[in-house]
N, C-alpha and C positions, 0 to 999 in steps of 0.2 A: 343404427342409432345415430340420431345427428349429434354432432358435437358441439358443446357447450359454448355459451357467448362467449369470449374472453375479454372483457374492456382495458383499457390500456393502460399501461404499470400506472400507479400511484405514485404523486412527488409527495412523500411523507412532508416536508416540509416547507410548502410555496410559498408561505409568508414571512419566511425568515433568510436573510443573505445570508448564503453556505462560506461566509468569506472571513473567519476568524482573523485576529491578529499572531501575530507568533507570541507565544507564550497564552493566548487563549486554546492553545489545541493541544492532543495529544502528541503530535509531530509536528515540528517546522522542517520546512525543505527550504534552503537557501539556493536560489539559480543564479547564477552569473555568467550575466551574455555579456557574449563577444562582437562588434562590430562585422556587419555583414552573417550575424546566424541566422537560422532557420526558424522563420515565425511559426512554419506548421509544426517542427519540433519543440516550440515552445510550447503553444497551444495543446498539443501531443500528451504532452509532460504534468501538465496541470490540469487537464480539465477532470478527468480519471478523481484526482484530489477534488475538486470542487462536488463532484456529485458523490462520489462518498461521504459526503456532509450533508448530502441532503437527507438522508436516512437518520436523522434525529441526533446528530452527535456532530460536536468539534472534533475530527480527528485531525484532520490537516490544516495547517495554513501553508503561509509560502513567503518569500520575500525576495523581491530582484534586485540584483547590485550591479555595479559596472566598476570597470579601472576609473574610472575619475570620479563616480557620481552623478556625472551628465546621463543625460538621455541618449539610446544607444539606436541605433539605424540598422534593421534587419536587414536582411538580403533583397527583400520587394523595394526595399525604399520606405518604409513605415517608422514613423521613429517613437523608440516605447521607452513612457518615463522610468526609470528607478527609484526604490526606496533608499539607497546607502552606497558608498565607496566599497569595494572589496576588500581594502586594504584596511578600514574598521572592523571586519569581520573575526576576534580572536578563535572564535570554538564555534560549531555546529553539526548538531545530527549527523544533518546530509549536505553535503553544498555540491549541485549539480551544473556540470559547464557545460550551457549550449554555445555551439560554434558552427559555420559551415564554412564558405571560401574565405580565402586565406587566415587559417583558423589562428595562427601565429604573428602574423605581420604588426598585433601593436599588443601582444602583452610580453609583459617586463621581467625584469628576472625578480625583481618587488612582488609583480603574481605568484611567481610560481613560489614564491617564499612564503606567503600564505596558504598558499596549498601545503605544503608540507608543515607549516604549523598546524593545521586543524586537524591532520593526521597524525601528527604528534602528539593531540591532546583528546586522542581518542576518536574524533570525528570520522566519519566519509567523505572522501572526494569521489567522483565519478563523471561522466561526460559522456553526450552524443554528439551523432553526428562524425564531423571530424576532430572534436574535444579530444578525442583519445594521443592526439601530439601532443596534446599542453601537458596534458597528466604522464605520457613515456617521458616530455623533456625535464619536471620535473623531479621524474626519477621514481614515480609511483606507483606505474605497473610490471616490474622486474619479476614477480612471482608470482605474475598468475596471466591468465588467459584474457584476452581483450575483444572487443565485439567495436565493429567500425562503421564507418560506408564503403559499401562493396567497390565504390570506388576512388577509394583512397588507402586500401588494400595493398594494391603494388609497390605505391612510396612507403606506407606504412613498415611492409617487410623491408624494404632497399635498408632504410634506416633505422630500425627496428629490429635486426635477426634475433638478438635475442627473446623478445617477446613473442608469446605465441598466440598467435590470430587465430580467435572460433569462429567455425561456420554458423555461431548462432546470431538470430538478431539482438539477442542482448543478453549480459549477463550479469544479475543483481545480487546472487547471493556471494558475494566476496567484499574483499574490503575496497577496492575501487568499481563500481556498477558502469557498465558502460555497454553504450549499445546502437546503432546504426541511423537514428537519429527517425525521425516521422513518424509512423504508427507506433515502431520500435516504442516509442515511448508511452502510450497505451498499454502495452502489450508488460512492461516493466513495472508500471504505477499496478497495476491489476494483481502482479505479481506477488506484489508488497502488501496490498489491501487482502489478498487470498490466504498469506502467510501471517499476517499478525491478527484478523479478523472473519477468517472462515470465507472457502470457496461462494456459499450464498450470495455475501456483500461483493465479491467481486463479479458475481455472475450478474446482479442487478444493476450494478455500475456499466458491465459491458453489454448488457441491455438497452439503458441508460445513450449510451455512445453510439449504438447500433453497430455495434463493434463485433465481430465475428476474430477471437483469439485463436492463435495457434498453439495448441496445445499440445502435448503428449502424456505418458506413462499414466498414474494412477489420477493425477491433477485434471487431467485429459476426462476419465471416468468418472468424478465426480461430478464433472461441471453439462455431462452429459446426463447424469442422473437428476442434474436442478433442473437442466432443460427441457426436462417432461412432465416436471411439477406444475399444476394448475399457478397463475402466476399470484395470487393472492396469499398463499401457501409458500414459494418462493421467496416474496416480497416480508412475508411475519419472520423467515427463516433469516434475511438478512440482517431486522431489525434486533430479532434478538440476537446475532451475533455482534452485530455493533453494539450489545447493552449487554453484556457479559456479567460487567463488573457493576455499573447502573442499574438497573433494573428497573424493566417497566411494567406495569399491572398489564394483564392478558387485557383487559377492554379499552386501554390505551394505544396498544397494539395492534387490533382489530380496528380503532378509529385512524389508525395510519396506512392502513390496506383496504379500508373502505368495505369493511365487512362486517356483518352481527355478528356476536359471540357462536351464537346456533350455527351459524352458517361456517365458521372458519374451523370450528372443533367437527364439524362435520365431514370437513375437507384432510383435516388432520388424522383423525379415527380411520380416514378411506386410505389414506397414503400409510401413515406410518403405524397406526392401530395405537395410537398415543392421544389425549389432546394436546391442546398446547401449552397449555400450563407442566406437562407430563416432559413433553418434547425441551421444554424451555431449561426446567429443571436437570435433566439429560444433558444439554449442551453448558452447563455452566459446573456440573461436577465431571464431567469429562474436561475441560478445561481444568478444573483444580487438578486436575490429575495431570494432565502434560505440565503443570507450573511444580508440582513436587516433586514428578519424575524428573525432568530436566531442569530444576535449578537446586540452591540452595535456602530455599525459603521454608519457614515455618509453616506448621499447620493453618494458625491462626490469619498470617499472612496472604496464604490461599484461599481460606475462607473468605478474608474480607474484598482481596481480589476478584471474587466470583460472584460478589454480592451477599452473599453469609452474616448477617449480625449477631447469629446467636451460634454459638460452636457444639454446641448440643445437638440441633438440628444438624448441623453438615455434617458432622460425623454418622449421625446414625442415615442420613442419606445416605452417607457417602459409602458406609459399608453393605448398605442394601443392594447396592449395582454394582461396588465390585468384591464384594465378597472379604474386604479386609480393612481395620482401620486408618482412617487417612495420614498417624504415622507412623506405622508401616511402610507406605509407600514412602514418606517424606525421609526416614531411613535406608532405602535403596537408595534415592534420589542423592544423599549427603556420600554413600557410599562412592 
């Protein structure tokens, strides 16, 4: 049997720049380069963010800063404008330091006071490349494990014993992310997009990139399991995890993966023995369900999280699939 034409992923969104402003998005990422950093680590770092906006959602924007506000000069010779001084920067999400040669030579102990302000007020600091001095100098990675360039490892330990250097290329789930600067930064943005919006949206983003991730353990197996889905089928899967809480009508869906309705519940009945409407519904109460089990939020609160406007209906979903009412679980969850 010959195999199926496969045409090539769909940009849900071409006519629109995937390029929010901060405060237009779900995330802002603050980057602050260093004089002489790594333009492919920049590039690296952000494009990941850009094409996950192409899938019909503001999730990310971004904003560049430097120590003066000037335009900063990578390591090729390239000189890339900024939005802000870093030292206006009070709080942020995430504020991420690209750096590569001489990653310390002209920031201030003024920098590195900001750094520990936005960790004080709850934010992330984290850095590639060789970033990872600026953040040990200002005293931020003392409890946990660091991810560098392989070769800046040996100074890194000389003056560093305390801190402990992974053999990974990056490491995002702790309070300072950091990680070996170049693809590393792909590989970390994908990370973030798999964990807050379902392996799908990052499998199509590293699609997208033409990006082949390093994976492992169960994360490994899922993205194994997207990779033999028909890509139109893939492509619906992403869109409805980025629309969790939004929610888009199944034949809005189908016009973003270039499909008839016949044709995508076709696909969906063959893989998962669901349609998508079936399927969709699935991924948004299995969701209310990790936001009850793991936090402290209301019923109500989950529901509207999930796109729910009538509580009648989520409920009695919601005990259909798992067999108990949603506060039930929302009382484990408090417990």
């Amino acid at each position: 049997m010959t195999e199926p034409i496969v045409h090539p992923w769909p940009y849900p969104r071409p006519d629109l720049p995937p390029v929010p402003a901060p405060g237009e998005a779900e995330h802002t990422v603050d980057v602050w380069l260093v004089p002489k950093f790594s333009m492919l680590t920049l590039f690296c770092l952000l494009e990941p963010l850009r094409v996950a906006n192409r899938f019909g959602r503001e999730l990310f924007a971004w904003r560049l800063l430097s120590s003066s506000g000037e335009p900063v000069v990578a390591s090729n010779g390239v000189r890339i404008e900024v939005d802000d001084r870093l030292s206006l920067l009070e709080c942020s999400e995430l504020l991420m330091v690209v750096s590569s040669y001489e990653a310390e030579a002209r920031v201030t102990a003024g920098d590195r006071a900001v750094l520990r302000q936005i960790t004080a007020f709850g934010g992330r600091v984290g850095g590639l490349d060789t970033a990872p001095f600026i953040l040990a100098r200002a005293g931020l990675l003392d409890q946990q494990p660091v991810a560098l360039h392989w070769e800046s490892v040996p100074a890194f330990r000389e003056e560093f014993a305390q801190i402990e250097v992974s053999q990974a290329d990056f490491i995002f789930d702790q309070p300072c992310p950091t990680g070996s600067g170049g693809a590393a930064g792909i590989d970390m943005m994908l990370q973030w997009i798999e964990r807050d919006y379902g392996p799908a949206l990052a499998e199509a983003v590293s699609r997208q990139l033409v990006h082949q991730r390093a994976a492992e353990g169960e994360l490994h197996k899922a993205r194994e399991r997207l990779a033999h889905l028909p890509r139109a089928v893939a492509s619906a899967l992403a869109i409805m995890e980025a629309h969790l809480g939004q929610t888009l009508p199944i034949p809005e869906i189908c016009r973003l993966v270039g499909q008839s309705q016949r044709q995508l519940t076709r696909q969906f009945q063959a893989q998962f023995g669901e349609t998508p409407k079936q399927c969709y519904l699935g991924m948004r109460l299995d969701q209310a369900r990790r936001i009850l089990t793991d936090s402290r939020c209301q019923v109500t609160e989950a529901a509207l999280a999930t796109g729910f406007t009538h509580l009648a209906h989520f409920s009695r979903a919601y005990q259909a699939r798992f067999g108990e009412r949603p506060s039930v679980t929302a009382g484990r969850g408090l417990g």
